[in-house]
Phi, psi and omega in degrees: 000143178281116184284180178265012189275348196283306194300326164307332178246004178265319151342299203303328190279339193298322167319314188290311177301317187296295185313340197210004167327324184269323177314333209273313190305329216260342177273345194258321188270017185250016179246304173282325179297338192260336194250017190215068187293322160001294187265009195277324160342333203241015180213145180283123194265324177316308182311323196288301188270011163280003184095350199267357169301271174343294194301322181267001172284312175326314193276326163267002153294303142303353154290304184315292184278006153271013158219045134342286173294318208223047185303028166285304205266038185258001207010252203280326172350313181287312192315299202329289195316290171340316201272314196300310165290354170281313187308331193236016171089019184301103182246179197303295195327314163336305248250321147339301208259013167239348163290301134013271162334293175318273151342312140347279195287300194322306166334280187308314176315303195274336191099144174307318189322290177288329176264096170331233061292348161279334169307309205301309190262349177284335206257341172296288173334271170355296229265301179346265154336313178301286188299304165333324172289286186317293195308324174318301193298323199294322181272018137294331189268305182296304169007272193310303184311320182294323174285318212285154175290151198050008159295168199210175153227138212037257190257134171245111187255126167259204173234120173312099179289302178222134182232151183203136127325084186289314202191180189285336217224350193231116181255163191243147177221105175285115208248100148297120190261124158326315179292004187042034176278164153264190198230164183307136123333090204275132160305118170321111187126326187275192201219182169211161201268160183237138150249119164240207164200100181249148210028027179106358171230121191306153175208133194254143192210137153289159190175109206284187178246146197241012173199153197314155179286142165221025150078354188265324188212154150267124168246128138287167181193096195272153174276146119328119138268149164323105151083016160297103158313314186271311167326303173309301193289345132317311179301310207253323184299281173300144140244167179310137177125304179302169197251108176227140219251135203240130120321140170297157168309109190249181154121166193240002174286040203238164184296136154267161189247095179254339192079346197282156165292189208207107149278139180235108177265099166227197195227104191081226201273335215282014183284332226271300170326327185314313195288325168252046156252329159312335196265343169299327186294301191279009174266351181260037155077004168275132172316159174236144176225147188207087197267155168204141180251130201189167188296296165211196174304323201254015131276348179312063192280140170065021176299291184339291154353271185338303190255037144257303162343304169283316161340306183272000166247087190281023184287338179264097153298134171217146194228129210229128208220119153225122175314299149277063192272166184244217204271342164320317200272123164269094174226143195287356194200153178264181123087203168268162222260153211238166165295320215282331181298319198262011203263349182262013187236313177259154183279151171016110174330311181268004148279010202184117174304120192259093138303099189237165132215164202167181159286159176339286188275028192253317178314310201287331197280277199309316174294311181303318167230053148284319178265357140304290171320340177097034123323129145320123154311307162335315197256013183227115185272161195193158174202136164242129179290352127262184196299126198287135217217140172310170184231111180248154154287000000 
């Protein structure tokens, strides 16, 4: 339990993590990733080397110990970290061995001088409380998952029903559970863990759901990335027919029921949560504003879908931003997407729920000027497909 000689020296500890945070993360997880294989299953390695793993556990290691006294105020932080370890199978025995780690490194980093042994037994204590929150919450959600009709705990195996071609970079993968039981009803918005194992080493991934719950199937809907291993190996691999092993649906990325009408700002693949929350926004009777941004047409995924949708709604405006278009190409808008675009597209600011997702920096841009335009931060949602991070313009 934390005493107040602890909280007092873990405050105390808060200059050096703004300085020297990342250095401490980025040395802790190349201490657990090399000495732990165990856990490697559960980290993305592209994130460890663009830094954005490291950055953002650092940022969350500094929320944490400047709201010590008050972890209320860490707000949805906790929920986030909960639904992403749930998607991927985070269980207690896990928890020893990033503690552990942690500690490790706060030693090597900072040094005996600084890291003490009373640092030392403030920030174990620390990291304790903390794990004891998370294992809690987290074995509420496998619960929950676990009772519910068409739930499941842990691994689940489904079947490639249909793989369809979306766009030149995004395929769709229709998913059946072998028990031909039915699946969980999923929240518009969640996503779900994948277990695969190529060449012999297991890897784990997120992957939103890209069509409405209907208690029967799942669709993913994947990008190719440049040098994506599970990505490639879906693409190039799986065919119809093959066995791919599914978490039940986590995440905190779902419509609040608000009555406002509703923007879906996206970018890319960042398209793919979007689709069964537009449809939820119009079975529930919401105005729609329905933006999407891409390169040209022949990345352009599920535009059809959309403007047959709108055809049958007129509560949905949709709007189209192509970056490159090429001559072919029909779009409501050029270049990258502008204040003047959303200020002609969406209604009044205190009137609307704002949803975006996309890359960083297409995110960073769209909350800047949502908050021009007079959006509430309240009222502009955001979710990151990696490790979550600040969002700056």
């Amino acid at each position: 339990m934390l005493s107040p000689e602890h909280r007092a020296i873990i405050k105390a500890t808060v200059p050096l993590l703004e300085t020297g945070g990342e250095a401490l993360t980025t040395h802790f997880y190349r201490v657990m990733l090399d000495e732990y294989p165990e856990v490697r299953p559960l980290f993305n390695q592209a994130h460890q080397a663009s830094g954005d793993q490291p950055r953002a556990l650092a940022n969350g290691v500094l929320m944490y110990a400047k709201n010590i006294d008050r972890l209320e105020a860490l707000g949805p932080l906790v929920g986030q970290v909960v639904q992403k370890h749930v998607s991927l199978q985070v269980l207690p025995g896990h928890y020893p061995i990033v503690g552990s780690c942690l500690l490790r490194a706060i030693r090597e980093v900072l040094g005996a001088d600084i890291a003490t042994d009373a640092v030392i037994e403030a920030w174990g204590a620390a990291y304790g409380q903390l794990a004891d929150l998370l294992i809690g919450a987290e074995e509420a959600v496998y619960a929950s998952h676990e009772h519910a009709d068409g739930g499941w705990r842990g691994v689940r195996a489904f079947r490639v029903e249909r793989k369809v071609r979306e766009s030149d970079e995004i395929t769709s993968f229709h998913l059946v559970p072998v028990d031909g039981a039915p699946v969980l009803r999923h929240k518009a918005g969640e996503y779900i863990g994948l277990r695969v194992v190529i060449d012999g080493e297991e890897t784990r991934r997120n992957y939103s759901l890209s069509a409405a719950p209907n208690g029967r199937d799942y669709r993913i809907s994947v990008k190719r990335e440049p040098g994506g291993r599970v990505s490639g190996h879906l693409h190039d691999v799986v065919v119809e027919g093959d066995t791919l092993e599914l978490f039940a649906p986590s995440g905190d990325f779902t419509l609040r029921d608000t009555g406002r009408a509703v923007a879906f700002i996206t970018a890319g693949v960042g398209i793919t949560p979007a689709l069964p929350m537009l449809q939820q926004a119009l079975d529930d009777g919401r105005d729609v504003h329905f933006i999407h941004c891409a390169r040209h047409g022949g990345v352009h995924a599920f535009r059809d879908w959309v403007d047959a949708l709108a055809e049958r709604h007129p509560k949905l405006k949709r709007f189209y931003v192509y970056s490159e278009p090429r001559t072919e190409d029909s779009a409501h808008g050029e270049g990258f997407i502008t204040r003047e675009h959303l200020a002609g597209w969406l209604p009044e600011g205190h009137g609307l729920d704002a949803y975006f997702l996309g890359p960083k920096p297409f995110m960073a841009r769209v909350k800047s000027l949502l908050g021009d335009l007079g959006v509430p931060a309240g009222q502009a949602h955001y979710e990151f497909f990696g490790p979550a991070s600040a969002l700056e313009a």
